[in-house]
C-alpha positions in Angstrom: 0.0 0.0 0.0 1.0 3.5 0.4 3.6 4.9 2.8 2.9 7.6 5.1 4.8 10.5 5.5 6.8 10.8 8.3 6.4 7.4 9.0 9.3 5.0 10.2 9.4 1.4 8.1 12.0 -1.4 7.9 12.1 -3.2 4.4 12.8 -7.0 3.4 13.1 -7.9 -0.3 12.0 -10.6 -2.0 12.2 -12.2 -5.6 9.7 -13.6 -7.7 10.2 -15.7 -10.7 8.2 -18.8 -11.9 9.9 -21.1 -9.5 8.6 -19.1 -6.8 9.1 -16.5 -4.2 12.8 -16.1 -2.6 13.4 -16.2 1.2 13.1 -12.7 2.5 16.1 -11.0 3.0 17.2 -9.1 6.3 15.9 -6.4 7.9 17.2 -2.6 6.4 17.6 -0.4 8.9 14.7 2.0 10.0 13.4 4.3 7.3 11.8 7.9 7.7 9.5 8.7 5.0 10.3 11.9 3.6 7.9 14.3 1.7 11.0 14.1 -1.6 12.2 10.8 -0.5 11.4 8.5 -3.5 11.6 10.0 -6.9 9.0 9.8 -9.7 9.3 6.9 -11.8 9.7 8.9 -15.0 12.9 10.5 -13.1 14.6 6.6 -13.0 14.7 5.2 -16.4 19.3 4.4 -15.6 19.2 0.6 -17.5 20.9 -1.9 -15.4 24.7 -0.6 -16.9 24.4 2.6 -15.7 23.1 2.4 -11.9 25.0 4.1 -9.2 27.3 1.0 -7.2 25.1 1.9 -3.8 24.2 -1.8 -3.2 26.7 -4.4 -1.9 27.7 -7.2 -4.2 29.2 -10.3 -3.2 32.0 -10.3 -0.9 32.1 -7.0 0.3 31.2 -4.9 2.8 30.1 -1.1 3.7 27.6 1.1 5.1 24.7 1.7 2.3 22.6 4.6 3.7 21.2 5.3 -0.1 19.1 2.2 0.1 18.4 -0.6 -2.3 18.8 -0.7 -6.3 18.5 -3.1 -8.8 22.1 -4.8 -9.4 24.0 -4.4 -12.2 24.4 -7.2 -14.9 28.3 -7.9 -13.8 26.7 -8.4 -10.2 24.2 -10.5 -11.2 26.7 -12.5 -13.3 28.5 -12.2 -10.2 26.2 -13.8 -8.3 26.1 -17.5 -10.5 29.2 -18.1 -8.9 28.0 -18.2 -5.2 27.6 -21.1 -3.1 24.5 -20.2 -2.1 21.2 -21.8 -3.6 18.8 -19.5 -3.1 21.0 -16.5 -4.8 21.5 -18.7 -7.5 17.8 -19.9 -8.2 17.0 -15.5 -8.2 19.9 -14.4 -10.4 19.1 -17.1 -12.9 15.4 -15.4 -12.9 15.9 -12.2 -12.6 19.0 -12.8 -15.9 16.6 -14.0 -17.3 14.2 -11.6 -17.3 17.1 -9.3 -18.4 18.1 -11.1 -22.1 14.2 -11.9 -23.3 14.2 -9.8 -26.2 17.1 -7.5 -25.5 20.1 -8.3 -27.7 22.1 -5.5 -26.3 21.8 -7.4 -23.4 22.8 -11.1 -24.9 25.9 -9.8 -26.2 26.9 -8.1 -22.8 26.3 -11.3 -21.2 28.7 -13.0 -23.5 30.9 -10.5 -23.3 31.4 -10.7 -19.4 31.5 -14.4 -19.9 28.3 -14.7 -18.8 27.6 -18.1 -20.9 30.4 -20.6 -19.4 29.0 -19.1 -15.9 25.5 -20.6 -17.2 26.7 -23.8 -18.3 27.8 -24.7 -14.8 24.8 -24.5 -13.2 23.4 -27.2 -15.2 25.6 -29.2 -13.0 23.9 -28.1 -10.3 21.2 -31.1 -8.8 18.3 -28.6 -8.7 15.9 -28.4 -11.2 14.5 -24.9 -10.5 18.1 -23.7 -11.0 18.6 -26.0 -14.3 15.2 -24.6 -15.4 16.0 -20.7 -15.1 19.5 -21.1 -16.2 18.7 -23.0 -19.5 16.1 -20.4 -19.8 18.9 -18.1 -19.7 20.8 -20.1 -22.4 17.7 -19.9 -24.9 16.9 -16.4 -24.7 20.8 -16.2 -24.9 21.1 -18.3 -27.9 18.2 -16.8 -29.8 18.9 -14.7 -33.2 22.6 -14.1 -31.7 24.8 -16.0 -33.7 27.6 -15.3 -31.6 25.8 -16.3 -28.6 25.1 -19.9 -30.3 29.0 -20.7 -30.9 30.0 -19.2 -28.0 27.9 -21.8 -26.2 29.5 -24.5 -28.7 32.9 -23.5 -27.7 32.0 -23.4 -24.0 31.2 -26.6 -24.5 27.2 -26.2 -23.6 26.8 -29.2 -26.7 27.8 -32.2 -24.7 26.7 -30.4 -21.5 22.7 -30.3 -22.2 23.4 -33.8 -24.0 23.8 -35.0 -20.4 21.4 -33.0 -18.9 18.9 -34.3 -21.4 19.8 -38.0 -20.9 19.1 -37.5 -16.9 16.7 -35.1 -15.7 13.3 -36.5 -15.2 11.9 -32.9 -14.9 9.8 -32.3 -18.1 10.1 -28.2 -17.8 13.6 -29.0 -17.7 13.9 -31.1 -20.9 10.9 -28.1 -22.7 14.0 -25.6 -22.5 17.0 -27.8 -23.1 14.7 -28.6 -26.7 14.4 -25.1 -27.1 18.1 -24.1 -26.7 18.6 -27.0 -29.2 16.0 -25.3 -31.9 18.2 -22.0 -31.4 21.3 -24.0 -32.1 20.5 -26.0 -34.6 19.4 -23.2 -37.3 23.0 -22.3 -37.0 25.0 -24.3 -40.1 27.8 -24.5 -38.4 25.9 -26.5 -34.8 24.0 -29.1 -36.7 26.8 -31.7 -37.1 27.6 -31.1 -33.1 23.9 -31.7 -32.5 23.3 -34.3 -34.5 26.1 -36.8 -32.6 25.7 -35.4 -29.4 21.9 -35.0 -29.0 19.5 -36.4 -31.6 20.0 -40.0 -30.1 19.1 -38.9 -26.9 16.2 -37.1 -28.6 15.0 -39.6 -30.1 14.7 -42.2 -27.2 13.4 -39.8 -24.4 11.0 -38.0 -26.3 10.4 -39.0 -30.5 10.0 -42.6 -29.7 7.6 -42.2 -26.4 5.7 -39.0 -27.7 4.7 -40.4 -31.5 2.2 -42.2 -30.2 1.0 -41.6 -26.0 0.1 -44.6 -24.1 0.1 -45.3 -20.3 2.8 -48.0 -19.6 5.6 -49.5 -20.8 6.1 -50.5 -24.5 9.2 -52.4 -25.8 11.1 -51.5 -23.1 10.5 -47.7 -23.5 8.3 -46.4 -21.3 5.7 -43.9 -22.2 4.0 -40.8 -20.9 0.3 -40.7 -20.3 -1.9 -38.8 -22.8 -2.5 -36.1 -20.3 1.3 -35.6 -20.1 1.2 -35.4 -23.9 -1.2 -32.8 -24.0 0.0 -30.7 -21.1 3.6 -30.7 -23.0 2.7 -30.5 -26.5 5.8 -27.9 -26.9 8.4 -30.9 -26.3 7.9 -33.1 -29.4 7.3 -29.9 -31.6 11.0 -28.4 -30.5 12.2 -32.0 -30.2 11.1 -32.8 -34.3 12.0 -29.4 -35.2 15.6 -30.0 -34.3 15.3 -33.0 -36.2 13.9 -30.7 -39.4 16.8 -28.6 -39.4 19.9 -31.0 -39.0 18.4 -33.2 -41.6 18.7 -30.5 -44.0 22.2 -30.1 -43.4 23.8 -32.6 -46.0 24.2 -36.5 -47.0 25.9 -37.4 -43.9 23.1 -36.2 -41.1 20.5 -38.0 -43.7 22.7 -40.8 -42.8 23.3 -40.7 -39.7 19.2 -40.0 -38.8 17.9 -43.3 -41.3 19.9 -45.4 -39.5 19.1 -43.9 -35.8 17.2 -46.9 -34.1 13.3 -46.4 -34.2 13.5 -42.9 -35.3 11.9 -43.2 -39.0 9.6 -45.9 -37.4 8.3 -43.1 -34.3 7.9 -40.7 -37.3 5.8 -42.6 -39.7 3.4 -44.0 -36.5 3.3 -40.0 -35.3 2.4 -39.1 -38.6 -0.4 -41.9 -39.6 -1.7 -41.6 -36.3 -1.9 -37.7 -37.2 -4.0 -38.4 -40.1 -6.2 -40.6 -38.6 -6.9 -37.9 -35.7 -7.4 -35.4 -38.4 -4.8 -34.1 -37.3 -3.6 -32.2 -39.9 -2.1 -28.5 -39.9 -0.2 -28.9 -36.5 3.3 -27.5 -36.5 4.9 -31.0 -35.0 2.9 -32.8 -38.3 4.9 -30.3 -40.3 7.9 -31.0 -38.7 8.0 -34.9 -39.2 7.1 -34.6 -42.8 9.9 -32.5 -43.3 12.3 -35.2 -41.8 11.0 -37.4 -43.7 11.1 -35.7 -47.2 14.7 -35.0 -46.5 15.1 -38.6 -45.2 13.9 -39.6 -48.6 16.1 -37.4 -51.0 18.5 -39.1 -52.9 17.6 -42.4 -51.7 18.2 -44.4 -54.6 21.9 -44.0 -55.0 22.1 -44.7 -50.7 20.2 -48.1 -51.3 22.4 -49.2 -54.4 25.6 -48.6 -52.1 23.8 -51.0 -50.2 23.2 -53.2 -52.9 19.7 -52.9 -53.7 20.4 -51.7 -57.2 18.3 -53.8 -59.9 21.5 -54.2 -61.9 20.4 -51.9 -64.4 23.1 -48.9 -65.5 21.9 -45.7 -64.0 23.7 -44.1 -66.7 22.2 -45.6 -69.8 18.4 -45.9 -67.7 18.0 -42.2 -66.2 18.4 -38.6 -67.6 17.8 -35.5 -65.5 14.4 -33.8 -66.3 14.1 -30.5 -67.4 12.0 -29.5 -65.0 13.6 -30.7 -61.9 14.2 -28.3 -59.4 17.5 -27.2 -57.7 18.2 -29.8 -54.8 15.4 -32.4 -56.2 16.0 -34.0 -59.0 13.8 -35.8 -60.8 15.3 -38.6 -63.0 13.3 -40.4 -65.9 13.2 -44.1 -66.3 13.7 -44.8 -70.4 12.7 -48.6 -69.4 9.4 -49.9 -70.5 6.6 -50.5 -68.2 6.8 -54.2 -68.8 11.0 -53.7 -67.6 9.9 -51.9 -64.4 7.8 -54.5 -63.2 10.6 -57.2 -64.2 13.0 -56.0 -62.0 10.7 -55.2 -58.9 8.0 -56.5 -56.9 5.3 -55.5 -53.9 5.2 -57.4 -50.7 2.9 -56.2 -48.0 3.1 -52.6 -49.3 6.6 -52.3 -49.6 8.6 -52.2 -53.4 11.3 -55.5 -53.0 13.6 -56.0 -55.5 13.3 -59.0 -57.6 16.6 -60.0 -57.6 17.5 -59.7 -54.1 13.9 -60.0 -52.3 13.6 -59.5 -48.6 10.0 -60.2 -47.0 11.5 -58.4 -44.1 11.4 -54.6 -44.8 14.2 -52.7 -42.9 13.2 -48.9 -41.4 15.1 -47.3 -44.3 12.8 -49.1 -46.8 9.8 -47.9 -44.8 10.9 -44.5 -46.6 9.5 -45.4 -50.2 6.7 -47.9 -48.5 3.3 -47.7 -50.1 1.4 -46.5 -46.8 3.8 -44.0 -46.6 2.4 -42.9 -49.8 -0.8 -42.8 -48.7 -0.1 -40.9 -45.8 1.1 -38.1 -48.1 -1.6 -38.1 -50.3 -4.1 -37.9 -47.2 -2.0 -34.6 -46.3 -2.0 -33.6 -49.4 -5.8 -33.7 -49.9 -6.8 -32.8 -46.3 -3.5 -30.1 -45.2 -4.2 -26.4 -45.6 -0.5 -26.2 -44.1 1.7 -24.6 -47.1 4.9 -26.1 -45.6 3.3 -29.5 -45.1 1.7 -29.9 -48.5 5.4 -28.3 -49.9 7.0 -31.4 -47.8 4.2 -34.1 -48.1 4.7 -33.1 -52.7 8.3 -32.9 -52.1 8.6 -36.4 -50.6 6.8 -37.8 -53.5 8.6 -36.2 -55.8 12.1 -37.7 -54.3 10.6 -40.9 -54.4 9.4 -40.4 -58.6 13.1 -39.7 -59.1 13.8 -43.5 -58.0 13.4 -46.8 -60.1 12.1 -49.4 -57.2 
């Protein structure tokens, strides 16, 4: 409420962020209320560089008669480094506050190695902390590129890697994805990411979030619907991460076909989409990205493996006119009669003839015929541009390939 004038108070402080409130601090000493004693807000617009060193940071001592202040950003940084929990828990907070939106701020941070400082509390066994300093880290790492490899050369990579592998706190993992998102839409961070974190991605939340059920399945176990739906953010930042280091060249699309159960997780998220009429949603957007990068240039991966038909690409393909940059579609010169020679169907899935296997492996799940489907269904049902661009472009890929 108001003060009175002429009134004598003592004041405690307290922080608030969305772990909670702070434990009060001590007693100031009396204060006489004054008819001039607090200025006007519109006379106290100093940002946090430029206020007056009138309250005591760490390790020192003094007599402050001014009265309290917000601290400076060096202090708060300052503060990271102390021993003390509590301290911690409403720096991280408060820092937080500081960097959303404010890139002036996310460079000074880096500057007064603010980042390594971060990094180190994610050491620390409290989630609350972990929580507010990885929120820290994304609003950090967000549209600062220097930010993002300053975090790669601090070594923050292999640090959330193991964060993500252990904490069992699901706010925790929400902004260890979302660090990863800023990350990963750097060129230069996808290969990192994609051997230090998509495996761990993909078995704590791809695999149990394509399709919720109580319990344990195959050894992994599962969240509850309700814990789907409460967290829906988690396997939209998870598969976008996925999105954007599968764009990033020949080696990630190898590296992600042959991850265990991811393509399987994706196709069962994504027919279990459609039949949901689920449609437009951003994580249905994302998966059908991954997978029409997962299916571009597959036919010259497979006949590496030795699923080639025998027939010479050379003489049997030419490039089509129309093909367009980074998706090209090849023409089969072959007759009808030739096609169907060299290839067969067997439960939905194109074999080849020569080298038949009943068995289809996850990579062939790529050019299955309910995979098909499922992108036709998008296409007649999405009004998502980038999902009907990635559901036509995954067809395409497959066109450019003989099977």
């Amino acid at each position: 409420g108001d003060l009175s004038t002429g009134h004598e108070y003592d004041f405690r402080v307290i922080a608030k962020n969305d772990a909670g409130f702070s434990i009060p601090s001590e007693s100031s000493r009396p204060i006489v209320i004054g008819m001039n004693a607090v200025p006007s807000p519109s006379s106290k617009t100093l940002s946090v560089s430029t206020l007056k060193d009138n309250l005591p940071p760490m390790n020192r001592e003094g007599d402050f008669n001014a009265g309290y202040r917000d601290p400076t950003l060096a202090e708060v940084l300052e503060y990271l480094e102390c021993t003390n929990n509590v301290l911690r828990l409403n720096a991280t907070g408060y820092l937080q506050h500081l960097t959303f939106n404010d890139d002036a701020i996310k460079r000074k941070v880096r500057d007064l190695g603010g980042i390594p400082r971060l990094l180190q509390l994610l050491r620390v066994e409290m989630p609350e902390i972990q929580k507010n300093a990885c929120g820290c880290l994304k609003n950090l790492s967000f549209g600062v590129d220097e930010n993002k490899k300053a975090i790669l050369n601090s070594g923050g990579i292999t640090i959330l890697a193991n964060l993500l592998a252990k904490t069992p706190d699901l706010q925790v993992m929400d902004e260890i994805v979302g660090i990863l998102s800023n990350l990963s839409s750097h060129e230069d961070l996808k290969l990192p990411i994609l051997q230090n974190n998509v495996e761990t991605l993909t078995k704590r939340i791809i695999i149990p979030y394509s399709i919720p059920t109580d319990g344990d399945l195959n050894g992994v176990p599962r969240p509850s619907v309700d814990t789907v739906k409460n967290k829906p953010g988690l396997y939209k930042g998870a598969t976008g991460v996925l999105r954007n280091v599968s764009s990033s060249g020949d080696l990630a699309r190898k590296f992600l076909r042959e991850c265990d159960r991811l393509i399987e997780s994706l196709i069962a998220f994504l027919r279990f989409s459609c039949k949901r009429s689920e449609f437009d949603s951003k994580s249905v957007e994302n998966v059908t990205c991954i997978l029409r990068n997962l299916s571009y240039r597959l036919q010259e991966t497979e006949e590496k493996n030795g699923l080639s038909n025998g027939h010479d690409k050379q003489s049997n393909f030419e490039r089509s006119k129309s093909a367009p940059s980074g998706s090209p579609k090849l023409k089969l010169r072959t007759s009808t009669k030739q096609k169907r020679k060299g290839n067969e169907v067997h439960n939905g899935h194109v074999v080849n003839s020569t080298n038949p296997n009943p068995y289809p492996t996850p990579i062939s799940l790529l050019w299955s015929q309910d995979l098909v489907r499922d992108y036709l269904c998008l296409l007649e049902h999405s009004s998502n541009p980038e999902t009907l661009e990635a559901s036509a472009g995954a067809i395409q890929n497959l066109a450019a390939c003989h099977w």
